[in-house]
Biopython code that builds the backbone (N, CA, C, O; Angstrom):
import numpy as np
from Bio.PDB.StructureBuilder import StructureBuilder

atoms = [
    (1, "UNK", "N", (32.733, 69.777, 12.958)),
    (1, "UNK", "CA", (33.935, 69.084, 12.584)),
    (1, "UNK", "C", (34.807, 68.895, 13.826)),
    (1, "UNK", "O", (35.297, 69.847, 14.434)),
    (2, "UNK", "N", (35.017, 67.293, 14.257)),
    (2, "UNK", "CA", (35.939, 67.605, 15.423)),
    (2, "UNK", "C", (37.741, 68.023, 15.479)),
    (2, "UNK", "O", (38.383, 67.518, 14.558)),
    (3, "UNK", "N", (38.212, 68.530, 16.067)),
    (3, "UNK", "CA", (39.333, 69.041, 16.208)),
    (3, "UNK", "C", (40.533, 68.079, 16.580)),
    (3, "UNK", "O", (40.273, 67.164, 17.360)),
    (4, "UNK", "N", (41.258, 68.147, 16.307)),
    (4, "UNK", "CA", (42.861, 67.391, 15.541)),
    (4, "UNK", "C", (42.961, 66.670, 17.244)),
    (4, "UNK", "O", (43.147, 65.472, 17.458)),
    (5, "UNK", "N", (42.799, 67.660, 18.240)),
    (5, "UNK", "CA", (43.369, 67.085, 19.575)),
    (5, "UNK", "C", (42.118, 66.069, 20.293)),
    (5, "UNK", "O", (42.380, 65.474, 21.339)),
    (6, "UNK", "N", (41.014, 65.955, 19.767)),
    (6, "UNK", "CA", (39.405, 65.468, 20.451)),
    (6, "UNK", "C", (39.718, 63.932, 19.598)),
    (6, "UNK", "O", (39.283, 62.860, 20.018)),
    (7, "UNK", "N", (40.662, 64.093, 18.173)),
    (7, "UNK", "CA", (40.460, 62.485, 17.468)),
    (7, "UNK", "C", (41.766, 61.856, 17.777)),
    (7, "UNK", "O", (41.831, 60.643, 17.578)),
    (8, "UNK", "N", (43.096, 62.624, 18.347)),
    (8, "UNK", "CA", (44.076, 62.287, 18.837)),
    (8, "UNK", "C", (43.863, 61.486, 20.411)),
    (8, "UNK", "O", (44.286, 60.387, 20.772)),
    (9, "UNK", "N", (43.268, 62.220, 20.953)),
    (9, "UNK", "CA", (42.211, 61.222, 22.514)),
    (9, "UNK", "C", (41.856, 60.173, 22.151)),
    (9, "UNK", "O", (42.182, 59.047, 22.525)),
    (10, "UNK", "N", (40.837, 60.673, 21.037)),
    (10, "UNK", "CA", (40.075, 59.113, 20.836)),
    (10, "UNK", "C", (40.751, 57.949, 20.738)),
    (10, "UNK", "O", (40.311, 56.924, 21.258)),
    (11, "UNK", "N", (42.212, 57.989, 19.872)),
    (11, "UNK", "CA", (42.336, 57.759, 18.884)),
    (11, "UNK", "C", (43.497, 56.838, 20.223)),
    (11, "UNK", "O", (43.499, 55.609, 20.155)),
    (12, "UNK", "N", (44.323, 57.469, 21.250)),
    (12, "UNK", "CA", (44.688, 57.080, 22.472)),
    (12, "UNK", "C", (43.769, 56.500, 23.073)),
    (12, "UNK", "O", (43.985, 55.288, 23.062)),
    (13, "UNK", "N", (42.908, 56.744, 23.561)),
    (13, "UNK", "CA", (42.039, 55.914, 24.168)),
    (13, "UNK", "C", (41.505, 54.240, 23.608)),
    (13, "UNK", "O", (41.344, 53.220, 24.279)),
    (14, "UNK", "N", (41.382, 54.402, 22.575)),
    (14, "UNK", "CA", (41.412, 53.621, 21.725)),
    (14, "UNK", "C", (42.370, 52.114, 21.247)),
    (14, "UNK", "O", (42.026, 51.002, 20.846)),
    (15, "UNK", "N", (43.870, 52.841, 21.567)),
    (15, "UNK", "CA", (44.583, 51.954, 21.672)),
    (15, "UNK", "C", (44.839, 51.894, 23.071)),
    (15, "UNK", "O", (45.113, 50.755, 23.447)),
    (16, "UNK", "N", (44.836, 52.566, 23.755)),
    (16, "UNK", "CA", (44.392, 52.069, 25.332)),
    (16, "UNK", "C", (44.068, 50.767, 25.615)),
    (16, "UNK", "O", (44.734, 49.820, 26.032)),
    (17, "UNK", "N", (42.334, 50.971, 25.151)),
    (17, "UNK", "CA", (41.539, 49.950, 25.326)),
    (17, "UNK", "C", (41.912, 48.475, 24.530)),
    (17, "UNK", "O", (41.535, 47.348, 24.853)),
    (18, "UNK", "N", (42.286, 48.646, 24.037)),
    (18, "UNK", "CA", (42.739, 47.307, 22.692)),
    (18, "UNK", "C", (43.824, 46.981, 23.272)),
    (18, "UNK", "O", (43.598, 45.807, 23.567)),
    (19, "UNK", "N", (44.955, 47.243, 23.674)),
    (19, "UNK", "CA", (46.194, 46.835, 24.561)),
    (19, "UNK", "C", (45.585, 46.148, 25.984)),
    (19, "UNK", "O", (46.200, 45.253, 26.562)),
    (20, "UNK", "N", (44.524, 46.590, 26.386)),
    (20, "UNK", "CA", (44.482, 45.932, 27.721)),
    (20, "UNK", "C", (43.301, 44.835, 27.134)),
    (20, "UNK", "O", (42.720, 44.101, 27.934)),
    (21, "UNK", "N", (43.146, 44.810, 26.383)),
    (21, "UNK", "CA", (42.066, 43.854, 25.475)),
    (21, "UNK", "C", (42.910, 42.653, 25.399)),
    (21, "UNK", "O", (42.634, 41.491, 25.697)),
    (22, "UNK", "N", (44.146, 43.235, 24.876)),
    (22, "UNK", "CA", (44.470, 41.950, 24.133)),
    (22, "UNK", "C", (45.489, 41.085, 25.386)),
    (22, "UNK", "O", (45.826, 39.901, 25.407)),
    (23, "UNK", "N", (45.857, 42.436, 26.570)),
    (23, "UNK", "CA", (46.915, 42.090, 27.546)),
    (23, "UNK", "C", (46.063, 40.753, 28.324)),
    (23, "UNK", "O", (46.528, 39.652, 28.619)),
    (24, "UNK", "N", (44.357, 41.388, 28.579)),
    (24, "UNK", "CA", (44.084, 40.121, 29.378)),
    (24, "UNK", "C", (43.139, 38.992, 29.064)),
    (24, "UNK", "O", (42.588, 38.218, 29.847)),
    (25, "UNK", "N", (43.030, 39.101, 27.047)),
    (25, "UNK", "CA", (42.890, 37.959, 26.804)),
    (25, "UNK", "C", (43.971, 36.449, 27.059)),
    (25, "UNK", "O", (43.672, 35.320, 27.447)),
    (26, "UNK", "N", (45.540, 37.165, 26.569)),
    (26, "UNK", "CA", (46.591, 36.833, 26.573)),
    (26, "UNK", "C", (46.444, 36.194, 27.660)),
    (26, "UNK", "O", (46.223, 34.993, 27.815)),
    (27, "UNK", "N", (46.592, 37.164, 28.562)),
    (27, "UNK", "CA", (46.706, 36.464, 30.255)),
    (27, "UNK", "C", (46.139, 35.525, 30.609)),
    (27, "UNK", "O", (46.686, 34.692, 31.332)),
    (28, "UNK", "N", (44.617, 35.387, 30.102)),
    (28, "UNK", "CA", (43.544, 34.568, 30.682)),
    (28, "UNK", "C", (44.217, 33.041, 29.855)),
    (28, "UNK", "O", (44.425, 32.025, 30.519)),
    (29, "UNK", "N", (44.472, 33.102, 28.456)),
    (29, "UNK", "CA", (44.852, 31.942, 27.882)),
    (29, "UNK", "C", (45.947, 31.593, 28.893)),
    (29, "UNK", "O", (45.683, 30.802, 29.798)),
    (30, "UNK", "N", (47.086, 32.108, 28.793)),
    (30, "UNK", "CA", (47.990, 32.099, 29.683)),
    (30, "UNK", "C", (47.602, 31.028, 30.885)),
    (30, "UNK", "O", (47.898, 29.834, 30.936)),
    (31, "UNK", "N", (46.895, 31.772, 31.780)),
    (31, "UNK", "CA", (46.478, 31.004, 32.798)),
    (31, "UNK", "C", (45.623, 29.554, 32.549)),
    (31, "UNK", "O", (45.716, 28.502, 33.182)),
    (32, "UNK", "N", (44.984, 29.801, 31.696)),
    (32, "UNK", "CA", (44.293, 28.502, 31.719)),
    (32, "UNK", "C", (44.723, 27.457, 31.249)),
    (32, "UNK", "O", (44.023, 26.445, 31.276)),
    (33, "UNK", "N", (46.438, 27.455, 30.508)),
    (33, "UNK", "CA", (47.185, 26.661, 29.563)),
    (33, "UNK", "C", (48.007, 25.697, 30.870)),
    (33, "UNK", "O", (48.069, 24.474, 30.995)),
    (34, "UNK", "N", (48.658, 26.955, 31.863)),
    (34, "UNK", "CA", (49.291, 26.498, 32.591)),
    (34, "UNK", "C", (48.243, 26.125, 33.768)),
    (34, "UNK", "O", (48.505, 24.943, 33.992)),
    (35, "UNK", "N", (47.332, 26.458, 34.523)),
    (35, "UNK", "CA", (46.752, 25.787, 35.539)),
    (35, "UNK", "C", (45.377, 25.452, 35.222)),
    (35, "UNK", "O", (44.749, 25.256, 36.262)),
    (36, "UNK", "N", (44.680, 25.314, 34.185)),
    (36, "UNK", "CA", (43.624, 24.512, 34.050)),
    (36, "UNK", "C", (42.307, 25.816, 34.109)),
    (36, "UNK", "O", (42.460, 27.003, 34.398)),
    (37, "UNK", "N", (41.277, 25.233, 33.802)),
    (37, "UNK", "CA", (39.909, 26.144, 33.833)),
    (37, "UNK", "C", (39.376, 25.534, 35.528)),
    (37, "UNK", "O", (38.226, 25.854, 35.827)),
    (38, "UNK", "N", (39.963, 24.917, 36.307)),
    (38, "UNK", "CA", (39.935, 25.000, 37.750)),
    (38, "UNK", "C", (40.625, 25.372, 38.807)),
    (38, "UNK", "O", (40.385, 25.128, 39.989)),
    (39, "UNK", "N", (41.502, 25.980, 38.337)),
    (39, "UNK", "CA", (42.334, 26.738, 39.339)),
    (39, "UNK", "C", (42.660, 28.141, 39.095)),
    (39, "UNK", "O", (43.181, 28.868, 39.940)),
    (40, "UNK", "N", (42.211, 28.640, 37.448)),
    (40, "UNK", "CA", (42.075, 29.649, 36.955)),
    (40, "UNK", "C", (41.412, 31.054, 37.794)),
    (40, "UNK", "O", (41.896, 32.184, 37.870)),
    (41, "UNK", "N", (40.296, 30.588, 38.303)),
    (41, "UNK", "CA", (39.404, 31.657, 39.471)),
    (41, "UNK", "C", (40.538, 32.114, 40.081)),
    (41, "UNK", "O", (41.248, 33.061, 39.743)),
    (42, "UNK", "N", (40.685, 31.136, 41.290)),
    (42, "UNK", "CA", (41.392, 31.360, 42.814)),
    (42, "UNK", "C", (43.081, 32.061, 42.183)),
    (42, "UNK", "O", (43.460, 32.879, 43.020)),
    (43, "UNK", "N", (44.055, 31.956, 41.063)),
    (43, "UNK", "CA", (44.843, 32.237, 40.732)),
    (43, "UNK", "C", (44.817, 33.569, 40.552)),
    (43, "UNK", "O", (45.594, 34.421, 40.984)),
    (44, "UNK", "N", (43.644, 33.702, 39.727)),
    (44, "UNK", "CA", (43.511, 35.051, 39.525)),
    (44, "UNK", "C", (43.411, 36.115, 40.951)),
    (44, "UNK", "O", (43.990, 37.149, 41.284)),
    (45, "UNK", "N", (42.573, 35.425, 41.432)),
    (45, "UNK", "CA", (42.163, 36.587, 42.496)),
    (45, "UNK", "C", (42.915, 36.386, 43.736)),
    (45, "UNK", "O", (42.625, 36.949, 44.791)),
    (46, "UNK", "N", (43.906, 35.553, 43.581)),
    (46, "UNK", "CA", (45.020, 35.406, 44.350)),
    (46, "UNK", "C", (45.904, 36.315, 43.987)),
    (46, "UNK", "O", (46.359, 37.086, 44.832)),
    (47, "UNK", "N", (46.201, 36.360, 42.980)),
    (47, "UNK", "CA", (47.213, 37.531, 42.458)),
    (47, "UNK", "C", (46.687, 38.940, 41.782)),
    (47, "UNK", "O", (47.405, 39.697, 41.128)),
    (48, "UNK", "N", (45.392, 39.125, 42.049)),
    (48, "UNK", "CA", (44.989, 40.427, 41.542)),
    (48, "UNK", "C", (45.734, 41.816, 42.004)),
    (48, "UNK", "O", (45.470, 42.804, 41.319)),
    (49, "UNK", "N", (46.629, 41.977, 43.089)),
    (49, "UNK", "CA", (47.576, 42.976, 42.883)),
    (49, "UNK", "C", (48.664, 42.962, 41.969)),
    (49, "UNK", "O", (49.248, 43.996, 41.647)),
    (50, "UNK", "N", (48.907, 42.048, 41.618)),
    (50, "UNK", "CA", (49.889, 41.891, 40.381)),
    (50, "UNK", "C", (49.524, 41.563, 39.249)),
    (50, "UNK", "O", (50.428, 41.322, 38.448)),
    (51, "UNK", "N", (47.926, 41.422, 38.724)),
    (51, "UNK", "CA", (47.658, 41.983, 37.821)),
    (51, "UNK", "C", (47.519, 42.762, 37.812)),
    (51, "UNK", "O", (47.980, 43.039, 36.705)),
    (52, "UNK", "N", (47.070, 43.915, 38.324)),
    (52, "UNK", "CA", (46.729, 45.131, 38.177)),
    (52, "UNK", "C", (48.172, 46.024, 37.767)),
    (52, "UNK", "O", (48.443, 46.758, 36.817)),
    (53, "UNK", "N", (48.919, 45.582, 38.949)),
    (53, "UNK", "CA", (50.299, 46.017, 38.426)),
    (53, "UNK", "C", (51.143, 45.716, 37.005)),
    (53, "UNK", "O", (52.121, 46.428, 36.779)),
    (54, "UNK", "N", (50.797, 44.731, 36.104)),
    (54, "UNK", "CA", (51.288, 44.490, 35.112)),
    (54, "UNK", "C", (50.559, 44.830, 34.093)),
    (54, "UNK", "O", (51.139, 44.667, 33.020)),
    (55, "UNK", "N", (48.670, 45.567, 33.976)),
    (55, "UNK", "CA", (48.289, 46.242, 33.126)),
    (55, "UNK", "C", (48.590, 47.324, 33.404)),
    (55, "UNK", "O", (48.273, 48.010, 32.432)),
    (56, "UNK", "N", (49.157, 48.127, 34.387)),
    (56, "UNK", "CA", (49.183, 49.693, 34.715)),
    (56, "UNK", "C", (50.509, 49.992, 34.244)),
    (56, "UNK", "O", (50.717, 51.086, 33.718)),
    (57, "UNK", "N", (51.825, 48.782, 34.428)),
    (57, "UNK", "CA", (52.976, 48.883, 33.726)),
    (57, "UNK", "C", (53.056, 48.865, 32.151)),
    (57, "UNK", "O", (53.898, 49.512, 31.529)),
    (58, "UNK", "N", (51.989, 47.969, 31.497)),
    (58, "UNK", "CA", (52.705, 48.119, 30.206)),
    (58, "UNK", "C", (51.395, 48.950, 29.557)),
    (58, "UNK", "O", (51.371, 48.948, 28.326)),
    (59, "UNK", "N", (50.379, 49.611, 30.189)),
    (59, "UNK", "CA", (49.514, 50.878, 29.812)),
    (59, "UNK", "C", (50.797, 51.845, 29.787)),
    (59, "UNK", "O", (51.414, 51.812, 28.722)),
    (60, "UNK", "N", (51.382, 52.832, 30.929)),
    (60, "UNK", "CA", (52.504, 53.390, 30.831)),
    (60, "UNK", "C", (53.484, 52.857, 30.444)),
    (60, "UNK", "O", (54.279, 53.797, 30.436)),
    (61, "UNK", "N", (53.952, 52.100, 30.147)),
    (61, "UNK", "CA", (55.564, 52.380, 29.131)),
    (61, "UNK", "C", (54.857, 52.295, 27.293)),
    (61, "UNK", "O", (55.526, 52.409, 26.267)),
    (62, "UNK", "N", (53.222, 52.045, 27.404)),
    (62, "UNK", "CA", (52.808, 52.051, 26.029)),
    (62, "UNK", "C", (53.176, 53.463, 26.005)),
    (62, "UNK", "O", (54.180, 53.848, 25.405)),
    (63, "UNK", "N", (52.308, 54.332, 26.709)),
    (63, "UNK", "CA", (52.250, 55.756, 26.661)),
    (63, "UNK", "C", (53.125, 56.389, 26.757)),
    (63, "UNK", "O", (52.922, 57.460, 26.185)),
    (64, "UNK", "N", (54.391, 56.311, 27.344)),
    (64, "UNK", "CA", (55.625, 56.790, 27.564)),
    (64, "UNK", "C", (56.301, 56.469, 26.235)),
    (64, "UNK", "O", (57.283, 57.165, 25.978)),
    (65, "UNK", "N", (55.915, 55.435, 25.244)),
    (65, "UNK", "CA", (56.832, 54.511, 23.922)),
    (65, "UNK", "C", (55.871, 55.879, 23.282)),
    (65, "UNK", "O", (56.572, 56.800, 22.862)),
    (66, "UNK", "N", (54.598, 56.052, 23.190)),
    (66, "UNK", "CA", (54.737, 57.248, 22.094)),
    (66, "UNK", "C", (53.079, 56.250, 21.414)),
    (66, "UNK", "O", (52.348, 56.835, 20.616)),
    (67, "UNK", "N", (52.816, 55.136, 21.771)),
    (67, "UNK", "CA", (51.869, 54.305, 21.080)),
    (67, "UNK", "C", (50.625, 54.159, 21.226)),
    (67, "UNK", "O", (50.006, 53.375, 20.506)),
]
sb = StructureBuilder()
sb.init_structure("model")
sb.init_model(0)
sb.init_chain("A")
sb.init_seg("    ")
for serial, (resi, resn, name, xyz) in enumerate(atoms, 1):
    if name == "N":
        sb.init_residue(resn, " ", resi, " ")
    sb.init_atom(name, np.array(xyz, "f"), 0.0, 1.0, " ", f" {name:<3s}", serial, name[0])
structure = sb.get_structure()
């Protein structure tokens, strides 16, 4: 039988994963609304320090909100 704190992980991890699921589906529409499915690449990986920085921000203030 697993223990209260092993399905509470999961259970975080879980919405972890689904928040950054949905952060960079969002994003990707996002991008492709405003600059097209050809400029989409180079945008991205033009700004990949600031994505990274805007899933690591709203991962922590999820976790800090309690969610």
């Amino acid at each position: 039988m697993p223990s209260v704190r092993s399905h509470t992980a999961a259970h975080s991890a879980w919405l972890g994963l689904m928040d950054l699921a949905c952060l960079a589906v969002g994003s990707i529409i996002g991008v492709l609304v405003r600059f097209g499915p050809d400029e989409m690449t180079e945008y991205v990986f033009r700004h990949v320090d600031g994505w990274l920085l805007l899933f690591a921000s709203v991962l922590l203030a999820n976790y800090l909100a309690g969610s």
